[in-house]
C-alpha positions in Angstrom: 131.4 127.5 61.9 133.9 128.0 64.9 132.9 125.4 67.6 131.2 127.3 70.5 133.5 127.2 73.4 131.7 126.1 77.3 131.7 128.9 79.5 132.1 127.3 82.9 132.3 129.1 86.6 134.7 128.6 88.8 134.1 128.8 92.4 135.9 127.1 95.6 134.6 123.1 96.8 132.8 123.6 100.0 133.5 119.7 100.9 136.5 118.2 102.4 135.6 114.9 101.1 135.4 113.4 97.4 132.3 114.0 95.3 130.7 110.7 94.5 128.3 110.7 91.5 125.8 108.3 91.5 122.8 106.9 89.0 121.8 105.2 86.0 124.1 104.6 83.3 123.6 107.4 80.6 122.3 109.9 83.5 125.4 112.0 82.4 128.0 111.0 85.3 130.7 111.4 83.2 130.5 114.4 81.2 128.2 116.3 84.3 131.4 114.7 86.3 134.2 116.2 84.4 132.3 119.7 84.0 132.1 120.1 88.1 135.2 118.9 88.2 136.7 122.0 86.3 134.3 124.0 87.9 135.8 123.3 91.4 139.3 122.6 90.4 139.3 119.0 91.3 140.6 115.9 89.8 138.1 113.8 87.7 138.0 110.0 88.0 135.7 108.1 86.2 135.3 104.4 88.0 134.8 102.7 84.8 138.2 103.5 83.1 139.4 102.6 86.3 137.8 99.3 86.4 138.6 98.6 82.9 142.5 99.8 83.4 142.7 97.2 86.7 140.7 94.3 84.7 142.5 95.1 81.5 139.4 94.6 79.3 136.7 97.1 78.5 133.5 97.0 80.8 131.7 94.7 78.0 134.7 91.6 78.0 134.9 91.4 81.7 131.2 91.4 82.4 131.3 88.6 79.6 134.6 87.2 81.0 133.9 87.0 84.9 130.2 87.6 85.0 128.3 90.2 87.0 128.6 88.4 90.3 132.7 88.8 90.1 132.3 91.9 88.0 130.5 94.0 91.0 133.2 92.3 93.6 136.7 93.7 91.9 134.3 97.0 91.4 133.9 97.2 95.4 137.6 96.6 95.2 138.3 99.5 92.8 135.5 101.4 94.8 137.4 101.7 98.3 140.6 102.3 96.6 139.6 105.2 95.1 137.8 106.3 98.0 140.7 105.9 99.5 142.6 108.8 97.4 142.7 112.1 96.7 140.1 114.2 97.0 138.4 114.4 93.0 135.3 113.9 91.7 134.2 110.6 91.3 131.9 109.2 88.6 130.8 105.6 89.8 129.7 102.9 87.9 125.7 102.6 87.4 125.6 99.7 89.9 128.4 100.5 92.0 126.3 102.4 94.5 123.5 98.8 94.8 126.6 96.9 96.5 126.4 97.7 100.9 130.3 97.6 101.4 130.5 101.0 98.8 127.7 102.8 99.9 129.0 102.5 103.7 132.4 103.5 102.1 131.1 106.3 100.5 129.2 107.4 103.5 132.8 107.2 105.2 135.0 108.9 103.2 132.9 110.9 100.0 129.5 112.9 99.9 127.0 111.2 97.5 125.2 113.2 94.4 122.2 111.1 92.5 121.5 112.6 89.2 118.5 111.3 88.9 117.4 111.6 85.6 114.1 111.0 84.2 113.8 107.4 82.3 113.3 108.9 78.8 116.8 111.2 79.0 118.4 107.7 80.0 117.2 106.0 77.3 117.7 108.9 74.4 121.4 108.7 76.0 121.6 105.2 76.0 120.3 104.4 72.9 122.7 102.8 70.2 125.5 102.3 72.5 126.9 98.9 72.9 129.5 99.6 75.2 126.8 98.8 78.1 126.5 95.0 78.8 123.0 95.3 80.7 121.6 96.9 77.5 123.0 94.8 74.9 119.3 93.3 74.3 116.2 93.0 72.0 114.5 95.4 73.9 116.8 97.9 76.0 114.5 100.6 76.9 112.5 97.8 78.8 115.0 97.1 80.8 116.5 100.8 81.5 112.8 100.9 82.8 113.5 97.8 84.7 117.0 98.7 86.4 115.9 102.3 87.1 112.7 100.8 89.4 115.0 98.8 91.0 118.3 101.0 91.6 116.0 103.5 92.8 116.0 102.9 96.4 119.9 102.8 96.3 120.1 106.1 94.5 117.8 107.3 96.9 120.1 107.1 99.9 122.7 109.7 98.3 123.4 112.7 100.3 122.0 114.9 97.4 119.3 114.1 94.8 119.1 116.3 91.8 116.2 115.4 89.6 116.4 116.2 85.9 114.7 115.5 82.2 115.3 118.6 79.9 117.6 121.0 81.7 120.8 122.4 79.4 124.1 121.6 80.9 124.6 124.7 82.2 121.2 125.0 84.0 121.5 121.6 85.4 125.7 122.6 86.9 124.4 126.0 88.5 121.3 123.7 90.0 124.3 121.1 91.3 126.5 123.6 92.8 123.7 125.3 94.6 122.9 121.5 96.1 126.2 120.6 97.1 126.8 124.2 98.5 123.1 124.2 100.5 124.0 120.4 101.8 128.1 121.9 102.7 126.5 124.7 104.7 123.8 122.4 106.5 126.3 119.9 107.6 128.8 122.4 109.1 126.1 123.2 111.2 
């Protein structure tokens, strides 16, 4: 059967500043990331390739390697730099947003999205991977639980806040673009 080929809009960015994704990891950054990127014609930079192409290790070896003290310090490094670039849209790391120096950077230089995605889509998404230090564990859906109760008042000061559980991808982009556009057209006011 031919693979069914995404339909996606295309429609002008109604920001002059980079889009900053923020949220849990598996609360679809990435892939919702890439998608609006191509739907406004922007670049797409996801923070973690970009962490692990500076470090030269995958996100697993240097959280093992340096810790998660140093870890979230060279990610604040990688952070302003790319904030410092082109306009694109930015996937950030899940914890990227909890340090003070990026979210005063973002606030700067990007306009902030939380996809905030219910627990149990977090978990279905998260569940099996192993490329995700923080849920390399016994029991990772307690601590998913655990990480989302207290990342939540981070997330919570981003720009935009689109809540989410079931939505298809394509529901869930129109729902996005109408945000960013409603937040573009309050600001210029």
């Amino acid at each position: 059967m031919p693979e069914k080929k995404e339909m996606l809009l295309h429609v002008p960015y109604p920001l002059d500043r980079t889009l900053f994704l923020v949220g849990m990891m598996g609360s679809g950054k990435s892939s919702i990331g890439r998608r609006l990127a191509r739907i406004y014609s922007l670049p797409f930079v996801d923070a973690d390739r970009e962490i692990e192409q500076a470090g030269g290790g995958d996100i697993c070896y240097l959280f093992d390697r340096y810790g998660e003290r140093d870890f979230r310090r060279a990610e604040e490094r990688v952070m302003a730099r790319l904030l410092d670039g082109e306009t694109c849209v930015l996937a950030s790391g899940g914890g990227a947003f909890l340090s003070a120096l990026t979210r005063q950077a973002v606030k700067q230089k990007a306009v902030s999205v939380f996809l905030d995605a219910h627990v149990d889509t977090i978990i279905r998404n998260t569940a099996g991977r192993t490329h995700r230090p923080l849920l390399n564990v016994d029991d990772p859906a307690a601590v998913v639980r655990a990480l989302s109760d207290s990342r939540r008042p981070f997330y919570e000061q981003a720009d935009i806040r689109v809540k989410y559980k079931e939505e298809t991808m394509g529901k869930l982009l129109r729902r996005l673009v109408a945000e960013i556009d409603r937040f573009a057209e309050n600001r210029g006011k």
